[in-house]
N, C-alpha and C positions, 0 to 999 in steps of 0.2 A: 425389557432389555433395550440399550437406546442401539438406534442406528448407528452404522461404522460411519468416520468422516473420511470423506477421500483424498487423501494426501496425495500432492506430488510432491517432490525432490528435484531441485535445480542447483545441479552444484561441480565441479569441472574438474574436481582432485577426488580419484577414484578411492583413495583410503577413507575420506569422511563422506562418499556414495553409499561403503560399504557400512560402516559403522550406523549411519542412519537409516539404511535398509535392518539392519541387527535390530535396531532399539525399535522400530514401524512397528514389524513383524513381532516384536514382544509387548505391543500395544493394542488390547482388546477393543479397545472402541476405532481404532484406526482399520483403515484399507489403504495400501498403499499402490494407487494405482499406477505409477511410473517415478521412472529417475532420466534426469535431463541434464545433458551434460554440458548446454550451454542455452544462452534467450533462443537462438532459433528454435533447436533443437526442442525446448521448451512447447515456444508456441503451433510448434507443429504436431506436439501431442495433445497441448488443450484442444485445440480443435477437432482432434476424433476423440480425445474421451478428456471431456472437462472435469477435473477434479474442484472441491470444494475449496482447499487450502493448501497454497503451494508454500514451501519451505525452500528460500533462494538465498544462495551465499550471495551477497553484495559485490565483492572485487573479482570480476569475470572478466575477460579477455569481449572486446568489442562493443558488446553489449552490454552493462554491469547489469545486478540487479535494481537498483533505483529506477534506470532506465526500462530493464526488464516491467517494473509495479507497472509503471507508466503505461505501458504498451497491454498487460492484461488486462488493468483497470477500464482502458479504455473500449477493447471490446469484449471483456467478461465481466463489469463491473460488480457481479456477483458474488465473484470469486477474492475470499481472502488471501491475504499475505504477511508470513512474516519474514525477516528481512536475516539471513543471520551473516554475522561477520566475527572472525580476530579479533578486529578491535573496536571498542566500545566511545571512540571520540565522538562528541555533541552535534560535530557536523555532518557524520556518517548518518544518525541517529534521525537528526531532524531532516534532512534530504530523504531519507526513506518514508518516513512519515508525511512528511509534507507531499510525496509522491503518491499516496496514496494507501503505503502499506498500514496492515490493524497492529503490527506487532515490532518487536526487536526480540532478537536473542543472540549473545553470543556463543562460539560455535562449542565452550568446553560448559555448556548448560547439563546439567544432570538430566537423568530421563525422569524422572519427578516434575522438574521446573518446563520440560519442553510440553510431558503431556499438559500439567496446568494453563501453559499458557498454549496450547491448541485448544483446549476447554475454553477457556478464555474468549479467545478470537472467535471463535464459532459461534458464540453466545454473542458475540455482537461487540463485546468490548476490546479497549487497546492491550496489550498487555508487553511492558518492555522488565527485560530480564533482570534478577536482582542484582548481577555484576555490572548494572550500568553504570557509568563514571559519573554522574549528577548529581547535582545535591537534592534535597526532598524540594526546593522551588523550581527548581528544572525541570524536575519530572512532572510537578503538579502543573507547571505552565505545555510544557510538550504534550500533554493529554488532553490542554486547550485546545489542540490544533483541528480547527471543523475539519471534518471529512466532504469531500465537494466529490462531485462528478466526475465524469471525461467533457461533460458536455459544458458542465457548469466552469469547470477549471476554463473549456476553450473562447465561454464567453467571458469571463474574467479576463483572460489576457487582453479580448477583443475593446473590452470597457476604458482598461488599462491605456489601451492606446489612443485614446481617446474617439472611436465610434461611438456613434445614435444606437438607437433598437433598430431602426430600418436597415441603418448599413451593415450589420452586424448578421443581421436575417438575412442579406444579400450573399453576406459573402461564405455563410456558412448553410444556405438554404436550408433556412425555417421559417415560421412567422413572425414579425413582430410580435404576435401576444406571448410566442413559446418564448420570445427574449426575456420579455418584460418581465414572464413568472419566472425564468432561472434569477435575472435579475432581482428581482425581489426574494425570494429561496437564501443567494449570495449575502443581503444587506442581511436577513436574519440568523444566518448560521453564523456569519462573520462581525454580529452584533453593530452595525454601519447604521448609522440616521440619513447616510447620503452618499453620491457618488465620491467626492474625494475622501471621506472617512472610510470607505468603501475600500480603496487603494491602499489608502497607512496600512487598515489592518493586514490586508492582501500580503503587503510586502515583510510587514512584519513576522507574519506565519510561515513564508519562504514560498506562499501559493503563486506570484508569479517573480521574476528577476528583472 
């Protein structure tokens, strides 16, 4: 019997709180350890009891979910996420991803397609929902998108702005050599022979603005 995954729910309209607590609780392999009714609210339950994979509607009042990936990635980088939203536009889609989330779904996903793709995400891979609006090279190119760090993303901007490895170590105290291997880590996930090929792709993937 495999392990339960631990779900939380981040989501601000108490009718789809409800309906996704119904479908949890009718999901044998899930534990649904909390429901969030908005990013604070959220990161104030990761922190006394970290769930595995959070389920966060996107369009939230202050904090959205994009924003939300960001801020768990950065200090649970463990913890998966998939993104859910209404609407299924490209730019929603790759904003969340490029933020860090494993997954997309939107929010009138059958319980079949949500548990698949929590199977999915947990197992390590992306998984965005069969109602997405993309065509088959959209999708195959959005699943290009490397997965980076909190720390790697902060040296990439760092790069970006045109810093050394010294200045960079400075301003974010660490080593030069911890640079140099995210540094390098960046050119191979992001397929770069150099620093400005390093950027094209960067910007192209939407890793920094």
């Amino acid at each position: 019997m495999m392990d339960k995954i631990k779900i939380m729910i981040v989501d601000d309209h108490p009718m789809v709180q409800e309906g996704l607590r119904a479908m949890m609780n009718q999901i044998k392999f899930v534990d649904l350890t909390g429901i969030a009714n908005n990013a604070f609210d959220a990161l104030e339950k990761i922190k006394k009891n970290p769930p595995e994979l959070v389920l966060t509607d996107i369009n939230m009042p202050e904090i959205n979910g994009i924003e939300l990936t960001v801020k768990i990635k950065k200090e649970f980088p463990d913890i998966k996420i998939i993104g859910m939203s209404t609407f299924n536009e490209r730019n929603y889609i790759t904003q969340m991803i490029a933020s860090g989330a494993d997954g997309f779904l939107v929010k009138n996903a059958s319980e079949e397609e949500i548990k698949k793709a929590i199977l999915s995400v947990s197992e390590g891979k992306m998984y965005l929902s069969v109602d997405v609006n993309l065509s088959t090279n959209e999708k195959t190119e959005l699943k290009k998108i490397p997965i980076i760090t909190s720390r790697e993303r902060e040296v990439l901007e760092l790069i970006a702005e045109g810093l050394t490895n010294q200045q960079i170590a400075e301003k974010i105290f660490i080593s030069p050599y911890t640079v140099d291997s995210h540094r390098k880590s960046l050119l191979t996930k992001l397929n770069a022979h150099n620093t400005a090929n390093l950027i094209k792709q960067a910007v192209k993937f939407n890793l920094i603005r």
